[in-house]
FIDO-253674 format. One record per residue (C-alpha): residue number from 1; residue in three letters; y, z, x. Coordinates in steps of 0.25 Angstrom, whole numbers. Each point is the difference from the previous one (the first is absolute). Layout:
// residues N
- zavo  bator  Y  Z  X
- NUM  ALA  Y  Z  X;
...
// end
This chain:
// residues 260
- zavo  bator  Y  Z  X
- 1  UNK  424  348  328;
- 2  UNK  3  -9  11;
- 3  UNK  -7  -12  6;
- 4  UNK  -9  4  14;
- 5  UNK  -6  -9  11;
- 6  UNK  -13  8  4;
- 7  UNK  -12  -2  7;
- 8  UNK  -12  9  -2;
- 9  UNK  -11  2  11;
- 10  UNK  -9  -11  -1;
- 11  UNK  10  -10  -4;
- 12  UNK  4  -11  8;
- 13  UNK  12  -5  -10;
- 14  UNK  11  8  -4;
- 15  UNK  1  4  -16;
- 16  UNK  9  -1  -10;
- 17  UNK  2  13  -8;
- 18  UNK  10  10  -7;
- 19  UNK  1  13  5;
- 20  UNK  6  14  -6;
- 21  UNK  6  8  12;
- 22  UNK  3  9  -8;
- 23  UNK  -13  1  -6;
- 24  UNK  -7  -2  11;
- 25  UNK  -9  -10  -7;
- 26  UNK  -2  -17  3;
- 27  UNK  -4  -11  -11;
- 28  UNK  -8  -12  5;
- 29  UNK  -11  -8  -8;
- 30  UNK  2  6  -14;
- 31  UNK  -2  14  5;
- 32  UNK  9  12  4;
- 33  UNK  -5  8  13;
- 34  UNK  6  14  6;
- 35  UNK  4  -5  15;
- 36  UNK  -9  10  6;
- 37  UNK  -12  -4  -4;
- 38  UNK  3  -14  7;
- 39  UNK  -7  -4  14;
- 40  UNK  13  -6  7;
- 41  UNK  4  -11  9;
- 42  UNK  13  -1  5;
- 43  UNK  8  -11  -6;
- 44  UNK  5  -8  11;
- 45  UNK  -4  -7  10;
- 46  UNK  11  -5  8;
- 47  UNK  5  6  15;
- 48  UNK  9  13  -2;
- 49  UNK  13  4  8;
- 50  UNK  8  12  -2;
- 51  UNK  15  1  1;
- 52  UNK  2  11  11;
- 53  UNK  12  10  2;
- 54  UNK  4  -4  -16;
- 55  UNK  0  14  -4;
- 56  UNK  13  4  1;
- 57  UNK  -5  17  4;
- 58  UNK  -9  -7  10;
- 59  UNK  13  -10  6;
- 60  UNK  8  15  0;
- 61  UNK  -9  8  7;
- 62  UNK  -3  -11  12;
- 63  UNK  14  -4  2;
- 64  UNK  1  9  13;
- 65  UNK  -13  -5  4;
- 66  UNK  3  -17  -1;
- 67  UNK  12  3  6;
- 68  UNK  -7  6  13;
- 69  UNK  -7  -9  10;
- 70  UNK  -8  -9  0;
- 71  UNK  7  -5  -14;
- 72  UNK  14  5  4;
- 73  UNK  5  -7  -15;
- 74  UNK  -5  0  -14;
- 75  UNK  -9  -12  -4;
- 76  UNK  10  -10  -9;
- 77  UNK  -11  -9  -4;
- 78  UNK  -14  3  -9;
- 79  UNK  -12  9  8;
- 80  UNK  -13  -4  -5;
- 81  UNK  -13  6  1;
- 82  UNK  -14  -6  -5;
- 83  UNK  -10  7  -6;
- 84  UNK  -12  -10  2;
- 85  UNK  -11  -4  -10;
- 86  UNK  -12  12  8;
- 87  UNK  13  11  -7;
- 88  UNK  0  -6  -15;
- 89  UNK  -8  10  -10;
- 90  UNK  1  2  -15;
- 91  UNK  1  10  -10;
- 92  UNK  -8  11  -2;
- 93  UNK  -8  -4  14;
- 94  UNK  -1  11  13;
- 95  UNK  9  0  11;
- 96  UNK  -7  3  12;
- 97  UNK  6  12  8;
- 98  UNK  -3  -5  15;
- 99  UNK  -7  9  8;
- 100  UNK  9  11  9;
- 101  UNK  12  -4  -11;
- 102  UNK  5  13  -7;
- 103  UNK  11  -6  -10;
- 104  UNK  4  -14  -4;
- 105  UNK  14  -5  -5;
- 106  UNK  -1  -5  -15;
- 107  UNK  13  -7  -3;
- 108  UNK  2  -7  -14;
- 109  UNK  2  -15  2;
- 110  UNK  8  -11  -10;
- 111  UNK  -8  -13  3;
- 112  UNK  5  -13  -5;
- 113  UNK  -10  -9  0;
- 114  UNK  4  -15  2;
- 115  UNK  -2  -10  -11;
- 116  UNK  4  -13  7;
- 117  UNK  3  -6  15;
- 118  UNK  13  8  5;
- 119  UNK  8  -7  11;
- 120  UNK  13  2  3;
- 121  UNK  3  6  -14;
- 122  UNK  14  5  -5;
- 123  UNK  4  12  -3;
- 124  UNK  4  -3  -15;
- 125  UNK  -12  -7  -1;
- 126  UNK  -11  12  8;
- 127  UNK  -7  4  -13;
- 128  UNK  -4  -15  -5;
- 129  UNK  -11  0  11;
- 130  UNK  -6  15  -5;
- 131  UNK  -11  -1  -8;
- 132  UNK  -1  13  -2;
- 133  UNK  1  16  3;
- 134  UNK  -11  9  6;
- 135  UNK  -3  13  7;
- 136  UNK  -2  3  12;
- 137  UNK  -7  12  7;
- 138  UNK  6  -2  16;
- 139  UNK  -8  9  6;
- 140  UNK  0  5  14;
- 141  UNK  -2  10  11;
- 142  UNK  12  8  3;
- 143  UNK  6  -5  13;
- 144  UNK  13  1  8;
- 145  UNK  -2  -13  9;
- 146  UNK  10  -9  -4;
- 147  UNK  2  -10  13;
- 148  UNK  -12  -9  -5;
- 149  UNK  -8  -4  -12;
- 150  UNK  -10  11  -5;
- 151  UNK  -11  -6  -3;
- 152  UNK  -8  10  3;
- 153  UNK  6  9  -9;
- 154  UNK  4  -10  -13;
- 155  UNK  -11  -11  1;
- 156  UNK  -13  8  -2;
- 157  UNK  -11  -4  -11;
- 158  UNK  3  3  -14;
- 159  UNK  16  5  4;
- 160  UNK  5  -9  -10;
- 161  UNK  -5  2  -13;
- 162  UNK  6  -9  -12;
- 163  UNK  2  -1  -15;
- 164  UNK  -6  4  -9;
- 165  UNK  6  -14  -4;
- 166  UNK  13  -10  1;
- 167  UNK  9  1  -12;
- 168  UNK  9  -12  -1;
- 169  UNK  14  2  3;
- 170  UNK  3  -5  -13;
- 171  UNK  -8  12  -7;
- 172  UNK  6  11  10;
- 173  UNK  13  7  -1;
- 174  UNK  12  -4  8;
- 175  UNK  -2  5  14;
- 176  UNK  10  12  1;
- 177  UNK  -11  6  -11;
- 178  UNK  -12  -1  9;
- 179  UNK  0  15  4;
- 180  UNK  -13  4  9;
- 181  UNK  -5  13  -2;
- 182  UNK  -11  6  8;
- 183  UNK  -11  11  -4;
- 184  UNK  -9  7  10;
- 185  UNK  -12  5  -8;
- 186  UNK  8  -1  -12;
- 187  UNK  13  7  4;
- 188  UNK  12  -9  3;
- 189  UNK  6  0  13;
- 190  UNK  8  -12  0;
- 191  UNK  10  -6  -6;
- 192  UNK  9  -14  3;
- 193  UNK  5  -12  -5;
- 194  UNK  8  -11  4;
- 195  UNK  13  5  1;
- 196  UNK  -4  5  14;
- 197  UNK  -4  -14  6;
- 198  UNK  10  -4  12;
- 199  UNK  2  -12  -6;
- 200  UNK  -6  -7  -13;
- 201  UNK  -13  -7  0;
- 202  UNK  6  -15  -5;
- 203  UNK  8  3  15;
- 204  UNK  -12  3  7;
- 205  UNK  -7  -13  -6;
- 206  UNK  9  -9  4;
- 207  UNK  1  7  13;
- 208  UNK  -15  0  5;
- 209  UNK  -1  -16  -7;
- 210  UNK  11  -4  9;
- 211  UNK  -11  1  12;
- 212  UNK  -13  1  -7;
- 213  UNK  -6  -8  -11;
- 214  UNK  -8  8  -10;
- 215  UNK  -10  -3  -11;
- 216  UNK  -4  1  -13;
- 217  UNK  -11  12  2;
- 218  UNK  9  6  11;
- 219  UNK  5  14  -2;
- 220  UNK  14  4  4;
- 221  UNK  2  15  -1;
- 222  UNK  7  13  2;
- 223  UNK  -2  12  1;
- 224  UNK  7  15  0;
- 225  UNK  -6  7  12;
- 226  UNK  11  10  4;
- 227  UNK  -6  10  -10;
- 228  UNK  -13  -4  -2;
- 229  UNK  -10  10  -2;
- 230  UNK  -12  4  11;
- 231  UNK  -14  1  -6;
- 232  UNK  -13  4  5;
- 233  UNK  -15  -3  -2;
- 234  UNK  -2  4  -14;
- 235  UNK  12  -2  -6;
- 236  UNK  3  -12  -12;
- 237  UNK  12  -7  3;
- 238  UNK  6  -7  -14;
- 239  UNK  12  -9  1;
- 240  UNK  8  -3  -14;
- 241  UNK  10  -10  -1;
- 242  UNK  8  -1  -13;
- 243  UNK  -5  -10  -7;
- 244  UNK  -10  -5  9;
- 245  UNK  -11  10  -1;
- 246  UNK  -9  9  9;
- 247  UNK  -5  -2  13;
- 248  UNK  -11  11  3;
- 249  UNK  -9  3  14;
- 250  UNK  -8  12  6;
- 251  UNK  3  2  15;
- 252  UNK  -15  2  4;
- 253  UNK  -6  6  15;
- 254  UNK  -7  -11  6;
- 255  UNK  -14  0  -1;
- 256  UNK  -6  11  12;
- 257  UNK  14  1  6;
- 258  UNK  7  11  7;
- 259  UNK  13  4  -4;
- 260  UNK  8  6  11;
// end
């Protein structure tokens, strides 16, 4: 059993629990619950920002293309993208399949969620500002523009789901055990940890607070998209972490839409 941060649909503070990953149950006032017969919320509230080309299979398989025009040269610094609060979902709730859209992209995501003010932090000292780890569903519609931001492809309603909780990094395992595996309607797909992250996640938070300050709420996370499965209306999507627990969608069709 470990300690949780939750939040449960309806609830407008965060809760205190222990929860069984293994198990698939959690324990708040006096009673023990399964997790899927819980409404969800996601559990943070903070601004998200993804870490970009940090997946060493994805880095590989565009050096020939960042070394092309317009880039001409490899970025040296952190590549962030947002996925703004209209993308944030929960456990166990529909993702919308937008209308004309075929497939989405579900890569599993490690979210650190930030316990304190981080400015200008240190790398020995990166983790102090963590609250806690989470999971992340980084959803998106496949594309191969890569000369701008898309937004249009990553920032759509509900892309984002989150949780089912925030395990405190005291309770989780060290971070070379945090191994994601993916399951599309129950058959595993996916499978990463990270070993394959370009370069550690105390690096990259030292890194992205030397420009920006994040706060307590915020959620710094990254994901493995080089292998990241395609899904379609119908399909469940569940994310497993080790240690952390399950994260679990449905890609839904959107209401009267025509898929082309």
């Amino acid at each position: 059993m470990a300690k949780v941060r939750l939040r449960l649909a309806g609830m407008r503070q965060a809760l205190e629990a222990k929860a069984d990953p293994y198990r698939g149950t959690v324990s708040f006032g006096g009673r023990t619950h399964r997790v899927d017969e819980l409404e969800w919320d996601a559990p943070i509230g903070g601004a998200m920002y993804g870490v970009a080309l940090n997946d060493q299979k994805e880095w590989g398989a565009l050096s020939r293309e960042m070394n092309a025009p317009p880039y001409q040269k490899p970025p040296k610094g952190p590549v962030l993208y947002m996925k703004p609060a209209n993308t944030i979902n929960a456990h166990r709730r529909p993702v919308i399949l937008p209308d004309g859209v075929k497939h989405l992209q579900a890569a599993p995501a490690l979210g650190l969620v930030i316990g304190r003010t981080a400015a200008r932090v240190r790398r020995e000292q990166a983790l102090d500002v963590v609250l806690g780890y989470t999971i992340i569903n980084d959803l998106s519609i496949p594309h191969e523009q890569r000369h701008r931001p898309a937004v249009r492809e990553q920032a759509r309603d509900g892309f984002a789901p989150v949780g089912p909780w925030i395990v405190p990094k005291e309770e989780a395992a060290s971070m070379s055990s945090l191994t994601a595996r993916v399951y599309v309607n129950g058959r595993l797909v996916q499978q990463a940890d990270p070993g394959r992250f370009r370069r550690p996640v105390e690096q990259w938070l030292a890194e992205v607070t030397e420009f920006m300050t994040l706060y307590p709420g915020d959620v710094l996370f990254f994901s493995w998209p080089a292998d990241a499965p395609r899904v379609a209306a119908g399909d469940v999507v569940r994310i497993e972490i080790e240690g952390i627990g399950g994260l679990e969608n449905e890609i839904v069709p959107e209401q009267g839409g025509d898929e082309r």
